[in-house]
C-alpha positions, 0 to 999 in steps of 0.5 A, a space after each residue: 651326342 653322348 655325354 663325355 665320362 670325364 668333366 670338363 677341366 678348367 685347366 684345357 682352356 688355355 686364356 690369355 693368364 696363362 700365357 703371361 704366366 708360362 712367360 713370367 715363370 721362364 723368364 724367372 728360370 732363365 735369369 737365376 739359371 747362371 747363379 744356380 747352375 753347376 760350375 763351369 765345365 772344364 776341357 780335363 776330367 779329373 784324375 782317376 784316384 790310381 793313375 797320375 800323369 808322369 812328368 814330361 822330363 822322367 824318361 821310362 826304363 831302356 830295356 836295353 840297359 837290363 840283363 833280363 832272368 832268361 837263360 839263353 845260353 850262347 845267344 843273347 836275350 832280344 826284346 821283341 816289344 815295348 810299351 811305356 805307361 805308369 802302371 802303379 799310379 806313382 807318376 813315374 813310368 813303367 816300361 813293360 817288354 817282350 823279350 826271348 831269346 834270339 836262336 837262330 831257329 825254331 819258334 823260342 816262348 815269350 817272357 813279359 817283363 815289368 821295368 822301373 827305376 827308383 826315384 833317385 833314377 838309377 839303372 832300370 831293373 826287373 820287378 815283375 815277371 808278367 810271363 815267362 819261358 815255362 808258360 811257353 807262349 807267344 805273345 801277339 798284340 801288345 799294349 800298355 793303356 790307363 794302367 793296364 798291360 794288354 796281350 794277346 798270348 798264343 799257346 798250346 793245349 798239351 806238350 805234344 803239340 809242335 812249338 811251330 804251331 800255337 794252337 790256343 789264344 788268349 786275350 789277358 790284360 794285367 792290372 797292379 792291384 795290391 801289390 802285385 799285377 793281378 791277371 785277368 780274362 774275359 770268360 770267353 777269351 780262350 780259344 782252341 
C-alpha cells in the first residue's frame, strides 16, 4: 500500500465530542431562531410605490355619460370595450374605452380613450386619447392590469391596403409616467 499525499486530519474521526457538540450548537440555533428571525409574514404584499387601491364605494366613469371627440357624422359614436383600473396610482378609478363609430358598413378605425371624474365626483370626461381615427387601427385584445392598458392593435402598412383586411398587428401596453401615458412595444411585437 502506498502512502497517502495528504496527512491525516484530525477532524475525519468523528467521537462521540463531536456529537455532543453538533447537538449543543443546534439546540442553541433553534431556541434563539424566534427571537432573532424576521418578522411575521403577512398574507398582502405591500403597496407598490404607484399603485393604490380604490375605494370600494368610488364607482369607475360610464363611458355611457361622455360625448367622445370622434366625428361621426349622422351615426353615433359606440363603445366597442372597456376596462376599469387605477391608472395614476390617485386611488381613484380610471375607465379606459374602445369606441368607433357605428356605420352601418365597412371596417370603421378604433379610437382609445382615457375617462376620470374629478374628486368632487362630478361627470366623467376624456383626458387622453390613447388612439385615434387618424392611427386607423383595430383594436384586438384589450386589458387594464396593475396600471397598464394593454392591446392589441391591428393596422395597416400603406394606404393602399383595403380598410377590410388589416395586414399589421401590434402588441402595445400604455403606462402613466410623468404626466402623461407613455406607449410602449416589445421590439419584437410588430408583424407584417
Amino acid at each position: 500500500m502506498q502512502p497517502s499525499a495528504v496527512p491525516e486530519l484530525a477532524h475525519t474521526h468523528t467521537r462521540p465530542i463531536h456529537w455532543v457538540a453538533t447537538a449543543t450548537a443546534l439546540a442553541g440555533v433553534v431556541a434563539l431562531s424566534p427571537v432573532l428571525g424576521p418578522d411575521a409574514a403577512t398574507a398582502a404584499p405591500p403597496p407598490g410605490p404607484h399603485t393604490k387601491s380604490a375605494p370600494a364605494h368610488i364607482t369607475p366613469p360610464d363611458p355611457a355619460a361622455v360625448e367622445f371627440p370622434l366625428d361621426c357624422g349622422k351615426v353615433k359614436a359606440v363603445v366597442k370595450k372597456k376596462a376599469s383600473g387605477d391608472l395614476d396610482g390617485d386611488g381613484r378609478p380610471e375607465t379606459v374605452a374602445v369606441v368607433h363609430c357605428d356605420t352601418p358598413m365597412g371596417t370603421p378605425p378604433d379610437s382609445v380613450y382615457v375617462l376620470t371624474r374629478s374628486a368632487s365626483g362630478t361627470a366623467p370626461r376624456v383626458v387622453a386619447t390613447l388612439a385615434g381615427p387618424e392611427d386607423r387601427t383595430n383594436v384586438g385584445d384589450f386589458a387594464v392590469r396593475d396600471g397598464e392598458v394593454t392591446a392589441v392593435l391591428f393596422g395597416y402598412s400603406s394606404a393602399d391596403v383595403p380598410s377590410c383586411c388589416p395586414d399589421v398587428h401590434e402588441n402595445v401596453k400604455w403606462r402613466w409616467q410623468d404626466g402623461a401615458f407613455v406607449r410602449s412595444a416589445p421590439s419584437d411585437a410588430r408583424s407584417v
